[in-house]
Structure formats: C-alpha cells, structure tokens
C-alpha positions in Angstrom: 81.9 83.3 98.1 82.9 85.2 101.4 82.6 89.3 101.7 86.2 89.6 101.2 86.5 88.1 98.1 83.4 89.7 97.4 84.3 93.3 98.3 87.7 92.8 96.7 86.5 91.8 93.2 84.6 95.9 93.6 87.5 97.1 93.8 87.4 98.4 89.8 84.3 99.9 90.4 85.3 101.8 93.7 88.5 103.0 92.0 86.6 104.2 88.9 83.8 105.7 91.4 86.4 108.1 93.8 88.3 109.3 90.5 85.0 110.1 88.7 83.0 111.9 91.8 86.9 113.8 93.3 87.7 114.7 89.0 86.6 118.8 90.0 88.2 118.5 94.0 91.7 116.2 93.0 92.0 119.2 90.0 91.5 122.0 92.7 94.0 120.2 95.1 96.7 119.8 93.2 96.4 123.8 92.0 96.3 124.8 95.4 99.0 122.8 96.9 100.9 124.1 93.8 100.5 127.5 94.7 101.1 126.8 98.4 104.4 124.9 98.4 103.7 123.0 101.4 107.2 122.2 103.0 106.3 119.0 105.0 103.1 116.3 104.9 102.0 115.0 108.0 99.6 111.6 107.5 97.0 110.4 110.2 95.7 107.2 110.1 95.6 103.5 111.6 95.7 100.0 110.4 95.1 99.4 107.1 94.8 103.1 106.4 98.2 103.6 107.6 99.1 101.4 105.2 97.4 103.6 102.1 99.0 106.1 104.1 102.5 105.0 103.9 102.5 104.4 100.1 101.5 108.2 99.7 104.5 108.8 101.7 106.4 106.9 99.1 105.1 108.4 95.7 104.6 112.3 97.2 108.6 112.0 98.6 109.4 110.4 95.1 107.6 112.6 92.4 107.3 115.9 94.7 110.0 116.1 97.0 108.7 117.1 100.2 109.2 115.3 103.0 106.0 113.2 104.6 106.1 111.8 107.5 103.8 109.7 110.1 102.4 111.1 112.7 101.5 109.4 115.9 97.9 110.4 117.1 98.8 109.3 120.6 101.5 112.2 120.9 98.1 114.9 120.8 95.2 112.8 121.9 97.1 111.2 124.7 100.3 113.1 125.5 98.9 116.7 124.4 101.7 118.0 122.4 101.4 121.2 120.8 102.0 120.7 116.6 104.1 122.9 115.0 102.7 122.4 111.6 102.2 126.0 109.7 101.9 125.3 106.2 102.3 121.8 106.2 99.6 119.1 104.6 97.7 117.3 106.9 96.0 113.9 104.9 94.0 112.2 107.3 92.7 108.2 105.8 90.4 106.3 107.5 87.7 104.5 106.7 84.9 105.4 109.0 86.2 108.7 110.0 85.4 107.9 113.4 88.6 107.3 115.4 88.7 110.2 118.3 92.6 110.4 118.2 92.8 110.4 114.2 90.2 112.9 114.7 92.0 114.7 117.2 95.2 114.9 115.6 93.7 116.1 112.3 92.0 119.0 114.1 95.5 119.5 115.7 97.5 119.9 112.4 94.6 122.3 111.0 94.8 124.5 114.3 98.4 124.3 114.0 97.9 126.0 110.6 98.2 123.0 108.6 95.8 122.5 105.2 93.8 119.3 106.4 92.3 116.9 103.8 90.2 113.8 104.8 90.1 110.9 102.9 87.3 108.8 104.3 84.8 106.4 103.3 81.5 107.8 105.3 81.0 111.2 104.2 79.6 112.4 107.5 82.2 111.3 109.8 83.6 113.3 112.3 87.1 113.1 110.2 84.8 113.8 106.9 83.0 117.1 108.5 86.4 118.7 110.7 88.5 118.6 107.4 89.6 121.8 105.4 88.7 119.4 102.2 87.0 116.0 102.3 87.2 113.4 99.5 84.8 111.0 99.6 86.3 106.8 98.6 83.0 106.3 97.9 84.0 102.7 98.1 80.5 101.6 98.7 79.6 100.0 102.2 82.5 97.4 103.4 80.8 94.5 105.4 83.8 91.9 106.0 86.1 93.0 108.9 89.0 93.2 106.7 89.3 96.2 104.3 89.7 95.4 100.6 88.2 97.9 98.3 88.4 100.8 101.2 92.4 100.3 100.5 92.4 100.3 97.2 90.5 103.2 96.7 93.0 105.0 99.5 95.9 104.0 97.3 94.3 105.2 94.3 93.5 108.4 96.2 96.8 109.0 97.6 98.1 108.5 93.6 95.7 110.6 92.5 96.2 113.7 95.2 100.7 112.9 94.0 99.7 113.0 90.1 97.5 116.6 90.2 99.7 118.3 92.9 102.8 117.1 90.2 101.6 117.5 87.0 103.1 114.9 85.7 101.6 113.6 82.6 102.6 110.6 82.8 101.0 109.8 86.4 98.1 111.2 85.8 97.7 109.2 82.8 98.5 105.9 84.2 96.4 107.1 87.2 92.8 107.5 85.0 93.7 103.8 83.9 93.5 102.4 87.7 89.8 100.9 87.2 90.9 99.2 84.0 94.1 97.7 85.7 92.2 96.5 88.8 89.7 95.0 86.5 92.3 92.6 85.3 94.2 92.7 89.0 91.4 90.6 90.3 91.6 87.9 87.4 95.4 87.4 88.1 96.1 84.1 89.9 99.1 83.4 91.7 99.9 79.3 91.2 101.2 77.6 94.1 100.2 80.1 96.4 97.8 78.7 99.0 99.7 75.9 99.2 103.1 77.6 100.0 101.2 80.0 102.5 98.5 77.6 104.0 101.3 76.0 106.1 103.7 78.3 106.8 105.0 78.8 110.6 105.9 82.1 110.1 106.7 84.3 106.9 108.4 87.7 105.5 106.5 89.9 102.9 108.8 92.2 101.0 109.3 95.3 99.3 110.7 98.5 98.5 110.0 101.5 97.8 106.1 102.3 97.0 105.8 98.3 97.4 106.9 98.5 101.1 103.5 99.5 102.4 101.9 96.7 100.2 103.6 94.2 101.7 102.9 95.6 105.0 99.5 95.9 103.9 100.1 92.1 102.9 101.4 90.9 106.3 98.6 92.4 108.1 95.9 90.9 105.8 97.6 87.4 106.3 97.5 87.9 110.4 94.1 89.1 110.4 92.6 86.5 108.0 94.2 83.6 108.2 96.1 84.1 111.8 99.6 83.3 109.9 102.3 84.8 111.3 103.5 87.6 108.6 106.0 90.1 108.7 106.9 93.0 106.4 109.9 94.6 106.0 111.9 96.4 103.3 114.0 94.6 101.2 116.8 96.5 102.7 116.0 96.3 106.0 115.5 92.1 106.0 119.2 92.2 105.1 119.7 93.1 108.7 118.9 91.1 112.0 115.7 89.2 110.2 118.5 87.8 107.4 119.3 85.0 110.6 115.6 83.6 109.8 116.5 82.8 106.3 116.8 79.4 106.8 116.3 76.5 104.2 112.5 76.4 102.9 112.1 79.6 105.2 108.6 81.2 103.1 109.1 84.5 101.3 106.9 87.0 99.6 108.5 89.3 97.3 106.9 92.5 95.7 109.3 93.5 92.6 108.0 96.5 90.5 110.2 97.3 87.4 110.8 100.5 89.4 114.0 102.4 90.6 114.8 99.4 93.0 114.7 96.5 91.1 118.0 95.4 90.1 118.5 95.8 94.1 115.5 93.7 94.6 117.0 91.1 92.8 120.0 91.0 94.0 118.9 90.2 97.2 116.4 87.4 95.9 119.5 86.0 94.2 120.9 85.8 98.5 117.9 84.7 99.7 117.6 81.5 97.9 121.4 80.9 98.4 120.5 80.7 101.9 118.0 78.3 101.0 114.8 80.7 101.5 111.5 79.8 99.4 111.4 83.3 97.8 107.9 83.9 96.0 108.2 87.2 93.6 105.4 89.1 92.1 106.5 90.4 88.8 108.8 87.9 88.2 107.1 84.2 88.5 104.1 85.4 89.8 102.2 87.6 87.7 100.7 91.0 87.8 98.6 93.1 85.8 100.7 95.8 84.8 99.6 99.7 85.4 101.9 101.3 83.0 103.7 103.2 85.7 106.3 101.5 87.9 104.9 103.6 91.0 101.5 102.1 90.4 102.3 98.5 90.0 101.7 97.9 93.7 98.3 99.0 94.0 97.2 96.2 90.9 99.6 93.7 93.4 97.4 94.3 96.4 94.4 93.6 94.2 95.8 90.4 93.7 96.7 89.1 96.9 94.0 90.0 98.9 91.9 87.5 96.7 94.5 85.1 96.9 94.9 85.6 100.9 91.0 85.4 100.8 91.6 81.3 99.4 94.4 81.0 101.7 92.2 81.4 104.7 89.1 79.4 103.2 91.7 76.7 102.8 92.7 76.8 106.7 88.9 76.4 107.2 88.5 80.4 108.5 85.4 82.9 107.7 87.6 85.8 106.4 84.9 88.2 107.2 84.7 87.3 110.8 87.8 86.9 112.8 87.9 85.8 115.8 89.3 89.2 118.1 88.8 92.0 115.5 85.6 94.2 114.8 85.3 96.2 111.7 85.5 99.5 113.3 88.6 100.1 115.9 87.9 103.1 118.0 91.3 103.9 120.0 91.9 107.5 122.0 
C-alpha cells in the first residue's frame, strides 16, 4: 500500500485529533469573532491549502455573510503593497508553515490590523509562531508528496472555525460527527472509476458551491498523481467557453451535494450527456457517505476520491508518493 493511500485512510483520526486538541481555542474563536464583527476575511495559502482555503470561503460567505476573499501573497512579498485590512480576519493554511510569502502576507494583514489565525500542521513554523492564534491540524507527519489527511483536517478546520463563529446548531453538530463520516468516507468505492479515469486525454472535475474547491482540489490530485490532464471549474462556469469540449465520450466528474445548487447541478448533467459527455456524479450513481449537512458532504467526497485517485495512478504504473517534478514542501517568495 503506497503513503497516500496510507495517509488518506488517517484521515478519521486526524479529523477527530484537530477537533479534540482546538475544542477550548475553536470555542474562544468563534466568541471573539462574534464580538468583533469582522467585515471582510482575507485567506493566505497555496496549493492544496488554497484549496481548504477556498471551501472556507464558501461556508463562511454562506452561513455568516461576510465577504472572504483570496489574497495573492505575491502582491506583498513581491510587489510590496501596503494592506488595508483593519478589522478584517486574516486565516493563513498551510501545511508546513514555512512559505516566506504566506508568511509574509500573514504578518502583513496582522500589521495592517487584521486578527491573524494560522492553521498549520508543524506547530513551530514560522506561520504557526507570527500568528495572533495558531491551531494546530495535528494531522500527524505527512510523508507522500501529495497531501491527503493535511486537507482534510483544513476542511474540517475551516468548518469548524464557520460553525463556532455562527452558532449554528446544526453545523456544529454535523461538524463533531466529521471523524465518524470520514471513517466510512474511506470505505466508499466508486465502481468504474479507474477505468473511466486511467485513460482519459484530458478531463473536467465539477462543482458548485462548497463542492467547487473539492473538485479543484480533485483536478489537482489527478495532475499531480497520476499526470492526467484535469480541470476544475464550477458548474456554472463550464457552461461557458469549456461547454465546446463536451464532445461525445468527453470524461466528466461531477460533485452533487443535496445542497442549494442541486436541482441546478442537474440540470446541467441532464446537457452534458445530451452533448454526448461521459458525466460521472458523486451523490447520484456514485456514492458518498453522507455528513448530515449538505455543506459538509464535500469534505466525506474528497475522502473518497483521493483513495480512488490513489488506484487510478497505481493502475498507470506511478508511485503516488513520489512524482516525478514535485517535492513535498514548495517554498515560493
């Protein structure tokens, strides 16, 4: 068994580990960005964190309102602009912590007057120790190159930050039952779907919503793993200039929550496969382990689907832990 599939079958274990070890600092958080009322969230991260980073955006705009937005470390550590950010939340994800222009742009926001939280997996980091608040992943040490349980956890985080600054019942609920969903995330398996993905050209992973970043988070897994030429876009947005690629047997990868955006979701399925497309849909022919919140779903999807990526790229004859051009820390300035 590779790393990957390894370190993506922890991924119950990290979850239950971040919410036990953050319970006191995720209760703390959400009072104080109660009382705060921050008007705007700015996120900092790269990669796969980016990724974790964009779904927060998602579930913060949706259950709280305020605006978040991604910010673009090169615009301080490389163009040496001046943030405005009084106020604001400043949620920094990365893995190692060890990024200088993450870093950078972090310390930025927080000089700018901006309440930073780090959400890292190495607690001594340079991310971890500039941070107004750190909270640890403690996903446990992450060998493969390509970040499984590290995600995870910085979804669950993200959720978990959303849920306590909201109050909402509900979500917080649904949130304390992440471990047991991911535990039966991992033992989903997705029929057909080496073979559909082993030989695909080129292919679209979609969503909406909270499952936009998955399937980004999807593409990117399938690129770096298995050297398949993914691409992510919102359900939405494919209907634009990338709808000329939906040619007959053209491969698709569909993330459908029963949230908000379903009935849209299907809809355009419905189109897709009148154009003769060879639409694959999680949550409706392929399974998923359900959450018990709609805004959830796609963090028990990724679970999924990076195991199932994992057999795509033994099946091409690739060391998933090991690609060629990639290291498992990227440090960019």
């Amino acid at each position: 068994m590779s790393l990957m599939a390894m370190e993506a079958a922890e991924a119950p274990q990290a979850a239950a580990r971040f919410l036990d070890h953050n319970a006191r600092a995720l209760a703390d958080l959400g009072a104080r960005l109660r009382r705060g009322a921050p008007p705007v969230v700015l996120t900092s991260a790269r990669g796969s964190s980016d990724n974790a980073a964009g779904y927060f955006k998602y579930l913060c705009e949706i259950v709280t309102g305020v605006p978040c937005a991604s910010v673009g470390a090169s615009v301080v550590s490389v163009y040496g602009a001046r943030l405005k950010a009084k106020g604001a939340l400043c949620l920094t994800i990365s893995q190692s912590g060890q990024s200088p222009d993450i870093v950078a742009l972090q310390q930025a926001a927080k000089d700018a007057g901006a309440l930073s939280v780090a959400i890292v997996n190495v607690e001594g980091s340079p991310a971890a120790r500039s941070a107004d608040i750190c909270l640890s992943l403690h996903a446990g040490e992450e060998k493969s190159v390509a970040a499984t349980k590290s995600f995870i956890a910085s979804c669950v985080a993200g959720a978990a930050i959303v849920a306590h600054w909201s109050g909402d019942a509900a979500l917080l609920a649904a949130v304390a039952r992440l471990p047991e969903t991911l535990d039966q995330a991992v033992r989903v398996n997705w029929s057909g779907f080496t073979a559909f993905a082993k030989d695909a050209a080129s292919l679209f992973v979609l969503g909406r919503g909270p499952s936009f970043p998955i399937a980004q988070e999807t593409a990117l897994k399938l690129k770096e793993t298995c050297a398949l030429h993914a691409e992510a876009y919102s359900v939405a947005e494919v209907m634009h200039g990338p709808w000329e690629l939906m040619v007959k047997d053209f491969p698709v990868l569909v993330y459908a929550p029963d949230d908000a955006a379903r009935a849209n979701t299907q809809e355009a399925v419905i189109k897709m496969r009148g154009a003769g497309a060879d639409v694959r849909v999680v949550g409706d022919g392929l399974p998923l382990a359900p959450s018990g919140h709609p805004l959830l779903d796609p963090v028990s999807m990724i679970a999924t689907a990076y195991l199932e990526i994992e057999r795509v790229a033994v099946s091409l004859g690739r060391n998933p832990d090991r690609p060629h051009l990639l290291k498992k820390v990227t440090v960019t300035t």
